[in-house]
Structure formats: structure tokens, C-alpha cells
PyMOL Python script that loads the backbone (N, CA, C, O; Angstrom):
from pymol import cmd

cmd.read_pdbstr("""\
ATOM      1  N   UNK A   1      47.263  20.848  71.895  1.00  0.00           N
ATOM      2  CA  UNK A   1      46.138  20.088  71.380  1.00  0.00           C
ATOM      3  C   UNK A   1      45.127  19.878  72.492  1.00  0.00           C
ATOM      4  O   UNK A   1      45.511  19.157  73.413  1.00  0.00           O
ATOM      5  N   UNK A   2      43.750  20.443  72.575  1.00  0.00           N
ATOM      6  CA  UNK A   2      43.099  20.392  73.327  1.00  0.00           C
ATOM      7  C   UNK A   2      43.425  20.399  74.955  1.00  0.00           C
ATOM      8  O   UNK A   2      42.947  19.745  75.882  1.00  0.00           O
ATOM      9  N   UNK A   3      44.601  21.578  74.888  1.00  0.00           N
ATOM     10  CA  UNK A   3      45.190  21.630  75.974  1.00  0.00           C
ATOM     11  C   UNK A   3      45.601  20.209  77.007  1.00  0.00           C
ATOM     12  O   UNK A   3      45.390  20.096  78.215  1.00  0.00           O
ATOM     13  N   UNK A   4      46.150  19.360  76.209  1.00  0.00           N
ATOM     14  CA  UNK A   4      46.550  18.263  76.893  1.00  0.00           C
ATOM     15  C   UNK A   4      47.926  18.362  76.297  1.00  0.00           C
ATOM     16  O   UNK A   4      48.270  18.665  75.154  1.00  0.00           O
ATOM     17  N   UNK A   5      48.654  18.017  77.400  1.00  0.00           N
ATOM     18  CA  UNK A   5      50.210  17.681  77.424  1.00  0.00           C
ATOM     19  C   UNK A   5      50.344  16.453  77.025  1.00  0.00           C
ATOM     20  O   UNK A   5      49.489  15.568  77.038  1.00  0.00           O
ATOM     21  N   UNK A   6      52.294  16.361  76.382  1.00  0.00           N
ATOM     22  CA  UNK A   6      52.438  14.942  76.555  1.00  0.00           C
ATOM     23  C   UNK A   6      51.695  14.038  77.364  1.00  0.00           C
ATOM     24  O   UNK A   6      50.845  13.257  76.936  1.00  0.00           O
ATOM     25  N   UNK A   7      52.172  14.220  78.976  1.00  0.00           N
ATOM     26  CA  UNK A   7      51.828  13.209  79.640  1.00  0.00           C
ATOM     27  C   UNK A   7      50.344  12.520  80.085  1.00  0.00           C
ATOM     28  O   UNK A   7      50.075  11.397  80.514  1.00  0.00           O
ATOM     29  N   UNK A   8      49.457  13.768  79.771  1.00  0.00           N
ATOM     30  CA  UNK A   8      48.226  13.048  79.615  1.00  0.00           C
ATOM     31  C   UNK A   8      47.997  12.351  78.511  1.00  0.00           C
ATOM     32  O   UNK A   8      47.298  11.349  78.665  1.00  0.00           O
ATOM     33  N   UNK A   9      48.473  12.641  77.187  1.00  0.00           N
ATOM     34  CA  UNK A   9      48.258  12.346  76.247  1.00  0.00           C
ATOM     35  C   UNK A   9      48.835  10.826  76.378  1.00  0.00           C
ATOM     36  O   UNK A   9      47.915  10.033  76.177  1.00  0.00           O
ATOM     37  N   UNK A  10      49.782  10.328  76.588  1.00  0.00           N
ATOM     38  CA  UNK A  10      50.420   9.003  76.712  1.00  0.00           C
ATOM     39  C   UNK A  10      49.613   7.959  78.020  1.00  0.00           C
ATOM     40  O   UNK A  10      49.508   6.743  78.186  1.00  0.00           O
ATOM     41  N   UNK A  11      49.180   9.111  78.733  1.00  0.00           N
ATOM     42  CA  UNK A  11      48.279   8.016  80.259  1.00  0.00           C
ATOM     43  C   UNK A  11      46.768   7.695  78.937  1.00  0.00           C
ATOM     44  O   UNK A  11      46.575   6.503  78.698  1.00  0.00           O
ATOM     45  N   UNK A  12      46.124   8.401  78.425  1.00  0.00           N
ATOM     46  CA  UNK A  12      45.264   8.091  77.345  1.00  0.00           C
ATOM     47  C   UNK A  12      45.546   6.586  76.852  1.00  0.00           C
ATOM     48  O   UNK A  12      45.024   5.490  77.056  1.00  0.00           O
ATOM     49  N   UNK A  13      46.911   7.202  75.906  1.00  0.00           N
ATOM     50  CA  UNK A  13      47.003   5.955  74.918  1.00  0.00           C
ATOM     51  C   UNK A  13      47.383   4.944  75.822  1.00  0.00           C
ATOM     52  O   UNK A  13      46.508   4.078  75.837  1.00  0.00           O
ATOM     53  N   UNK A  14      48.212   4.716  76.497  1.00  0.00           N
ATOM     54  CA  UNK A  14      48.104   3.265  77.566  1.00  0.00           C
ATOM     55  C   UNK A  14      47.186   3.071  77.774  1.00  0.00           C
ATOM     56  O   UNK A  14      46.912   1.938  77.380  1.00  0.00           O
ATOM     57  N   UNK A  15      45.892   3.838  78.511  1.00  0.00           N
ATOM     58  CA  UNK A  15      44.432   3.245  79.145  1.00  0.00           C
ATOM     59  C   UNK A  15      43.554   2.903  77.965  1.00  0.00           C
ATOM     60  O   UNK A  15      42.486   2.435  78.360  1.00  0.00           O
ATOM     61  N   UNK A  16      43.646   2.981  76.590  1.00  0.00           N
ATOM     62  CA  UNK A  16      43.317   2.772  75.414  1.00  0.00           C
ATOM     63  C   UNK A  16      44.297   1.610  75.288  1.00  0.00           C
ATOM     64  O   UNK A  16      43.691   0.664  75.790  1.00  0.00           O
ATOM     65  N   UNK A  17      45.231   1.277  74.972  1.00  0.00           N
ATOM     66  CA  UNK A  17      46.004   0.010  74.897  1.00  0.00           C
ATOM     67  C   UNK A  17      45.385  -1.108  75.495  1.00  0.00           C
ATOM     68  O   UNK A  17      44.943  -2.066  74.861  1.00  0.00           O
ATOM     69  N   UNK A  18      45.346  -0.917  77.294  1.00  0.00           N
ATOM     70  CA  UNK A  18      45.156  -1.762  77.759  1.00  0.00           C
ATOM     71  C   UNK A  18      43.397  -2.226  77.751  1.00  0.00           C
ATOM     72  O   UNK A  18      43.077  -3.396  77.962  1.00  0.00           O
ATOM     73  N   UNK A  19      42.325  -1.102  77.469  1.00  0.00           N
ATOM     74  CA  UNK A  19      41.187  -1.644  77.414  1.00  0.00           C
ATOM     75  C   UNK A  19      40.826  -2.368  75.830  1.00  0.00           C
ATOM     76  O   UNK A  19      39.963  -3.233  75.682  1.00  0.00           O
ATOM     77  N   UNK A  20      41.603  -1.864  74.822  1.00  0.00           N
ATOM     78  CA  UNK A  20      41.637  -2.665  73.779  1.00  0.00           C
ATOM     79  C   UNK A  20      42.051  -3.479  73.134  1.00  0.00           C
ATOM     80  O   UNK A  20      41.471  -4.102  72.245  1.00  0.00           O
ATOM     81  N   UNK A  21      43.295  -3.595  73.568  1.00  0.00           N
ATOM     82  CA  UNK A  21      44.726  -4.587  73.216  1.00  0.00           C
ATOM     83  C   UNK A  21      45.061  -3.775  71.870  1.00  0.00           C
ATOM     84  O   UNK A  21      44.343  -2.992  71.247  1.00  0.00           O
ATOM     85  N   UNK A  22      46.839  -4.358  71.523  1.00  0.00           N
ATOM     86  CA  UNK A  22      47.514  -4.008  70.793  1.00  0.00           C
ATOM     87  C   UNK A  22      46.811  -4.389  69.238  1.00  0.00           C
ATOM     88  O   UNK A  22      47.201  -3.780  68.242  1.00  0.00           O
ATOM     89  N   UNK A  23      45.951  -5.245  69.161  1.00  0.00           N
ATOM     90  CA  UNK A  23      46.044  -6.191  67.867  1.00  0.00           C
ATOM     91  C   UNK A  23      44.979  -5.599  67.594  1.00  0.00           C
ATOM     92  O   UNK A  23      44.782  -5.773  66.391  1.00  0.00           O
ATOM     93  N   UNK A  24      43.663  -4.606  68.321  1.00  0.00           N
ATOM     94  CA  UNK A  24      42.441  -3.984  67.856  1.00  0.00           C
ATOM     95  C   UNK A  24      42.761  -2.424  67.420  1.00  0.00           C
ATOM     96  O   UNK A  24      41.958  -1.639  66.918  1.00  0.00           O
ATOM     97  N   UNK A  25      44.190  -2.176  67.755  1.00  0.00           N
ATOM     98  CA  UNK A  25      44.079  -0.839  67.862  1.00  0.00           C
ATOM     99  C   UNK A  25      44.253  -0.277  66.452  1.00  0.00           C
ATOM    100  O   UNK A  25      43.976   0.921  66.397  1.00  0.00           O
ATOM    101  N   UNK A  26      44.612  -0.787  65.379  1.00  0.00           N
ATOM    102  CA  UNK A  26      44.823  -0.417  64.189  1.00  0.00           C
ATOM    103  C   UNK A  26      43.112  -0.612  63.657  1.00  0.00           C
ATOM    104  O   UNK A  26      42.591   0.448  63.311  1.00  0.00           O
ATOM    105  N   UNK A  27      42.562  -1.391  63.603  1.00  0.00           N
ATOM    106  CA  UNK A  27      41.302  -1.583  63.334  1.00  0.00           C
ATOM    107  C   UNK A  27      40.432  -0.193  63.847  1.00  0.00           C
ATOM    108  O   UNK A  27      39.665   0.482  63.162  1.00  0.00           O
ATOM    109  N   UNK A  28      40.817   0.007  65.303  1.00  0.00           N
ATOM    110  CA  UNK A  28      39.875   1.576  65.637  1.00  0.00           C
ATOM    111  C   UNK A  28      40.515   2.729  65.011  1.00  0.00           C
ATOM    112  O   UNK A  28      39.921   3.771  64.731  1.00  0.00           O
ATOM    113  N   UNK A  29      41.842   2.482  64.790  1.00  0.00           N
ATOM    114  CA  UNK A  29      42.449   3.878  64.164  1.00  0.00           C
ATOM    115  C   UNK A  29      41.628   4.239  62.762  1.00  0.00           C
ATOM    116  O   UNK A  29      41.253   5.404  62.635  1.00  0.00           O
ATOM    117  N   UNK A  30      41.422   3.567  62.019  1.00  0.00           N
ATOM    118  CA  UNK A  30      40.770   3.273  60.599  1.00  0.00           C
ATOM    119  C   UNK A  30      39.410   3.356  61.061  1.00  0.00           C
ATOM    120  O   UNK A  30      38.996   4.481  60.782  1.00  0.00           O
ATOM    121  N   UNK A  31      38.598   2.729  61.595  1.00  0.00           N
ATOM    122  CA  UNK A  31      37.462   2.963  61.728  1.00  0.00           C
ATOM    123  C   UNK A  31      37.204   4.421  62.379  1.00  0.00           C
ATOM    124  O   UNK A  31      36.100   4.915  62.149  1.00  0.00           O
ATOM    125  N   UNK A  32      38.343   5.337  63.365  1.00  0.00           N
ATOM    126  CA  UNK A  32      37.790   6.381  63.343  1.00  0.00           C
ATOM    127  C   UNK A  32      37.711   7.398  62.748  1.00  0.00           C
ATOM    128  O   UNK A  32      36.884   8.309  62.792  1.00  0.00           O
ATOM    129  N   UNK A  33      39.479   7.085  61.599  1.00  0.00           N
ATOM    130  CA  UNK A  33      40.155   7.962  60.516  1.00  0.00           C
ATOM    131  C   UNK A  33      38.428   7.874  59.458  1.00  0.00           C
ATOM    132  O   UNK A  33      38.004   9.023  59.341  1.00  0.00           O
ATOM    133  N   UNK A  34      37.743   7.119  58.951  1.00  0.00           N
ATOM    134  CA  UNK A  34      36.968   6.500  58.493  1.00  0.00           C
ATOM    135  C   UNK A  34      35.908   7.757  58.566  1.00  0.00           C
ATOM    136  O   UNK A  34      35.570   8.630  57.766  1.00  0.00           O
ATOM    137  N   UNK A  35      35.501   7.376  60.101  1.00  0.00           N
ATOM    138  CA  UNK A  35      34.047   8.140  60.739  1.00  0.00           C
ATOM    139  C   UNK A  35      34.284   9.957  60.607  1.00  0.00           C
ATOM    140  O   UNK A  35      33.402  10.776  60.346  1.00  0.00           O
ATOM    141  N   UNK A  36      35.447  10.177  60.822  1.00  0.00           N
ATOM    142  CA  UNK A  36      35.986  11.169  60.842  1.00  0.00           C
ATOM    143  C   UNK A  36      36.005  12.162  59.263  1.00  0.00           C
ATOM    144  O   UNK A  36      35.735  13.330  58.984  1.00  0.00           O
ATOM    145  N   UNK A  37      36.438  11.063  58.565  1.00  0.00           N
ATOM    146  CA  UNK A  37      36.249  11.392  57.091  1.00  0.00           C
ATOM    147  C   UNK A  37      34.471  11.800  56.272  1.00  0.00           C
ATOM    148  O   UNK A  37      34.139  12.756  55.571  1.00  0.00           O
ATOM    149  N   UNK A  38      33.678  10.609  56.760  1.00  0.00           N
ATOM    150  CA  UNK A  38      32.543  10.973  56.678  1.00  0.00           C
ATOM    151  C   UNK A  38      31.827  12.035  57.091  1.00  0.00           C
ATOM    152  O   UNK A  38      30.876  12.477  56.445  1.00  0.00           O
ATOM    153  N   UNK A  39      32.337  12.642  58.481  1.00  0.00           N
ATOM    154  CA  UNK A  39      31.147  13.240  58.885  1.00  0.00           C
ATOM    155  C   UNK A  39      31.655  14.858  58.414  1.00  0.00           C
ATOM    156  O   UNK A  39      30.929  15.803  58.106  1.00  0.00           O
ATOM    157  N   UNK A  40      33.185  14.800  58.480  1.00  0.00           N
ATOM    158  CA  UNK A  40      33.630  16.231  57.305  1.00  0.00           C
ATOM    159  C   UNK A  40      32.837  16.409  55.792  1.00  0.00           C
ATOM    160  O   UNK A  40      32.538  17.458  55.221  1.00  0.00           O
ATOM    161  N   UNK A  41      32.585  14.839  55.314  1.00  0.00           N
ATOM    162  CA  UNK A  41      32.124  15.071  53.832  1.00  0.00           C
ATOM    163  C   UNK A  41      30.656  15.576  54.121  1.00  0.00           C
ATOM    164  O   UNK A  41      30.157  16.413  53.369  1.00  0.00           O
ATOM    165  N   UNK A  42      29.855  15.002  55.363  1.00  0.00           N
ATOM    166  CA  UNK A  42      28.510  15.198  55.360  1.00  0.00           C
ATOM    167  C   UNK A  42      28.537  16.846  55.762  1.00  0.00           C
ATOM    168  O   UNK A  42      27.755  17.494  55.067  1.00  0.00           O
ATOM    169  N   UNK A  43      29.160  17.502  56.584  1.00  0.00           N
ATOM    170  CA  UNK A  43      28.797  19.178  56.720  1.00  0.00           C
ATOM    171  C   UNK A  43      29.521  19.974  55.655  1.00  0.00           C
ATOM    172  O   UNK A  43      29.262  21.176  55.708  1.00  0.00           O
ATOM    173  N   UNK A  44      30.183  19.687  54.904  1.00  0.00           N
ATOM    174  CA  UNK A  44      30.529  19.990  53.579  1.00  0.00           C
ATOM    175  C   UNK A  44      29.190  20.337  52.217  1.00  0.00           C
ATOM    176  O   UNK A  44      28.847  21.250  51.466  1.00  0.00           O
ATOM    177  N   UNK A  45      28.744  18.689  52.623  1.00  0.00           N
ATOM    178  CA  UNK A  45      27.708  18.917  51.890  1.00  0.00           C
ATOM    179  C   UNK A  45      26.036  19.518  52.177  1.00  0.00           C
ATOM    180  O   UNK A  45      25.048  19.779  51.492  1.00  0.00           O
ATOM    181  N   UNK A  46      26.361  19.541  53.375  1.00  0.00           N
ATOM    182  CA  UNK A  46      24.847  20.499  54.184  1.00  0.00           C
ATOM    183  C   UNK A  46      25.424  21.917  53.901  1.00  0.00           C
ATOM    184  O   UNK A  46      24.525  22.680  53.547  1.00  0.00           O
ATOM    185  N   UNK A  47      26.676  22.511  53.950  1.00  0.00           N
ATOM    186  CA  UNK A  47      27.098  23.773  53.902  1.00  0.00           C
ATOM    187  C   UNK A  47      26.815  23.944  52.685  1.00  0.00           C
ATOM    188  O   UNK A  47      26.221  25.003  52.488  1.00  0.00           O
ATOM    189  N   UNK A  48      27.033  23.225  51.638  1.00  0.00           N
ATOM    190  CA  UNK A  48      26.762  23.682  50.262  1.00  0.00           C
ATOM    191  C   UNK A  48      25.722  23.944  49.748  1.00  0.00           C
ATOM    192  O   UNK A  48      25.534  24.910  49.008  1.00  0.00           O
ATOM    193  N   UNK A  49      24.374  22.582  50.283  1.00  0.00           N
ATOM    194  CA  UNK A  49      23.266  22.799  50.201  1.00  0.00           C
ATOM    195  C   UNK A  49      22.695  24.219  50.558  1.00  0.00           C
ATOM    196  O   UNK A  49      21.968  24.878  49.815  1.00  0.00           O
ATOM    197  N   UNK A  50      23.198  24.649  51.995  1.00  0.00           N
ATOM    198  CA  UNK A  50      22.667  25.605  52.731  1.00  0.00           C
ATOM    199  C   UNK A  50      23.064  26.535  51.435  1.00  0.00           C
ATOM    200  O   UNK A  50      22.135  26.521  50.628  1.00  0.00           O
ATOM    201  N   UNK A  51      24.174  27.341  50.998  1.00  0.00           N
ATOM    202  CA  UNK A  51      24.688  28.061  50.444  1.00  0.00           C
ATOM    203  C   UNK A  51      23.677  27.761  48.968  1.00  0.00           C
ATOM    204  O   UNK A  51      23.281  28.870  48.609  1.00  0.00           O
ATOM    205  N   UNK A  52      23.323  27.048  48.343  1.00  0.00           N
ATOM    206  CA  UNK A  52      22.881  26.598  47.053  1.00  0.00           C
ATOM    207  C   UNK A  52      21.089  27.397  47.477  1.00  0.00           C
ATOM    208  O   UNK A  52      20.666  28.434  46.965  1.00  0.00           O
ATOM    209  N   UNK A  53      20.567  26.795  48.203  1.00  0.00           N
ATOM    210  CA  UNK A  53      19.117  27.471  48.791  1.00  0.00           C
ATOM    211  C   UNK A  53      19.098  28.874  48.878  1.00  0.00           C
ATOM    212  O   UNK A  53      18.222  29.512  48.294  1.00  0.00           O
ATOM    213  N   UNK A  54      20.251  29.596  49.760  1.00  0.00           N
ATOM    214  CA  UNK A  54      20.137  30.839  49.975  1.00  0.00           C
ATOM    215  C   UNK A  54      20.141  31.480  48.299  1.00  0.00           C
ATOM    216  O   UNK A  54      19.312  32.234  47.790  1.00  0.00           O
ATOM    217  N   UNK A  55      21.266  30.936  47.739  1.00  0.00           N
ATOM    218  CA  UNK A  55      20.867  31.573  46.506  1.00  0.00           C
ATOM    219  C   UNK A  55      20.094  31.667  45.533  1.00  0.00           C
ATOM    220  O   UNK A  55      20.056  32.572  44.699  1.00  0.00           O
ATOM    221  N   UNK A  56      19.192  30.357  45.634  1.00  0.00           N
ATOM    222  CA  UNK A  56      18.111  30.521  44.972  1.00  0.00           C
ATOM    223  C   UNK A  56      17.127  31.064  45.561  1.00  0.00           C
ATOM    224  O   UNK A  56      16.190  30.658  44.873  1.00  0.00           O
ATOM    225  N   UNK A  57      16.552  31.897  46.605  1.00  0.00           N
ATOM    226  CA  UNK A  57      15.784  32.338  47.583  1.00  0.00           C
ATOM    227  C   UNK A  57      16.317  34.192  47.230  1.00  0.00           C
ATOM    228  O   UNK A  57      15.474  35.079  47.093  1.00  0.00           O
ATOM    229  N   UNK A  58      17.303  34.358  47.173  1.00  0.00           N
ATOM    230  CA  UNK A  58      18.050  35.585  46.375  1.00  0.00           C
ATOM    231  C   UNK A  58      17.426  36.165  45.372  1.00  0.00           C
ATOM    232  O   UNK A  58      16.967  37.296  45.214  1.00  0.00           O
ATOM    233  N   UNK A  59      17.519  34.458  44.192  1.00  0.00           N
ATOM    234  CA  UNK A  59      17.359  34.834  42.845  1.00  0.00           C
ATOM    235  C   UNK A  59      16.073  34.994  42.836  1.00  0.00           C
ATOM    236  O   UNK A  59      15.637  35.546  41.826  1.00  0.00           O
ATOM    237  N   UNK A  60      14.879  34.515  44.098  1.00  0.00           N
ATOM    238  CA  UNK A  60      13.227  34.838  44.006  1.00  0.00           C
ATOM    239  C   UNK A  60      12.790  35.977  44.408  1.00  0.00           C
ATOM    240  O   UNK A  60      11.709  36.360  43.961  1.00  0.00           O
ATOM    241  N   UNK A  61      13.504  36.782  45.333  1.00  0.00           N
ATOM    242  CA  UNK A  61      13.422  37.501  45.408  1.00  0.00           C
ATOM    243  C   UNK A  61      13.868  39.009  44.704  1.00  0.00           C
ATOM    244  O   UNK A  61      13.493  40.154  44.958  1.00  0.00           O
ATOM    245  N   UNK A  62      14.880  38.446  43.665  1.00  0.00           N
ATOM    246  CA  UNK A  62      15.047  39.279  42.889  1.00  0.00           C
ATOM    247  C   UNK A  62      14.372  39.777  41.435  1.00  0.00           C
ATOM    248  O   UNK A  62      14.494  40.813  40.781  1.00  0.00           O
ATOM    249  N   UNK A  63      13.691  38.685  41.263  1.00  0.00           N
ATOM    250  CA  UNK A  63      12.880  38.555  40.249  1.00  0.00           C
ATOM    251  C   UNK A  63      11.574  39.296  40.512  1.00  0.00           C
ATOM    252  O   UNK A  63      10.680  39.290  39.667  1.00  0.00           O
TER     253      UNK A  63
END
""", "prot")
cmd.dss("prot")
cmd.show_as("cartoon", "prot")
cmd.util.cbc("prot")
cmd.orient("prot")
């Protein structure tokens, strides 16, 4: 995973522990699971758009 090992991966989540505490960290997990979710739905929907234009730009030129 992004070429990080266990052990970086765990020096992370401690230095994340300790700058946030235990009791915020569920709150950022969700807020990033969240942000994360959105911004997949938003290039989803620019890809479609994009794809929806080209084909009508197709169909003008085919006419």
C-alpha cells in the first residue's frame, strides 16, 4: 500500500493518535470515509457528463 510497510504504517497511526486523541479519531474516520465517498461520486459524475457531451457532439456531427 503506497509502498509503506507495517511499521511505518503503525509510527503514522500513533503520531495520528497522539495529535488527535483516541475519542476524535472515530469522528475523522467518518468524516474522511465521508469526503472520500463524495469526491468518487463527483468524478463519476464529470466522467459521465464528459461521456454524455462527446456523444452528443458525435450525433452533430453526424447529422
Amino acid at each position: 500500500m503506497f509502498g509503506l510497510g507495517y511499521q511505518e504504517l503503525l509510527i503514522i497511526l500513533v503520531i495520528v493518535l497522539i495529535l488527535f486523541g483516541a475519542n476524535r479519531l472515530p469522528d475523522l474516520a467518518r468524516s474522511l470515509g465521508s469526503s472520500v465517498k463524495e469526491f468518487k461520486k463527483g468524478v463519476s459524475e464529470a466522467t459521465k457528463d464528459d461521456a454524455t457531451a462527446a456523444k452528443k457532439e458525435e450525433e452533430k456531427k453526424a447529422s
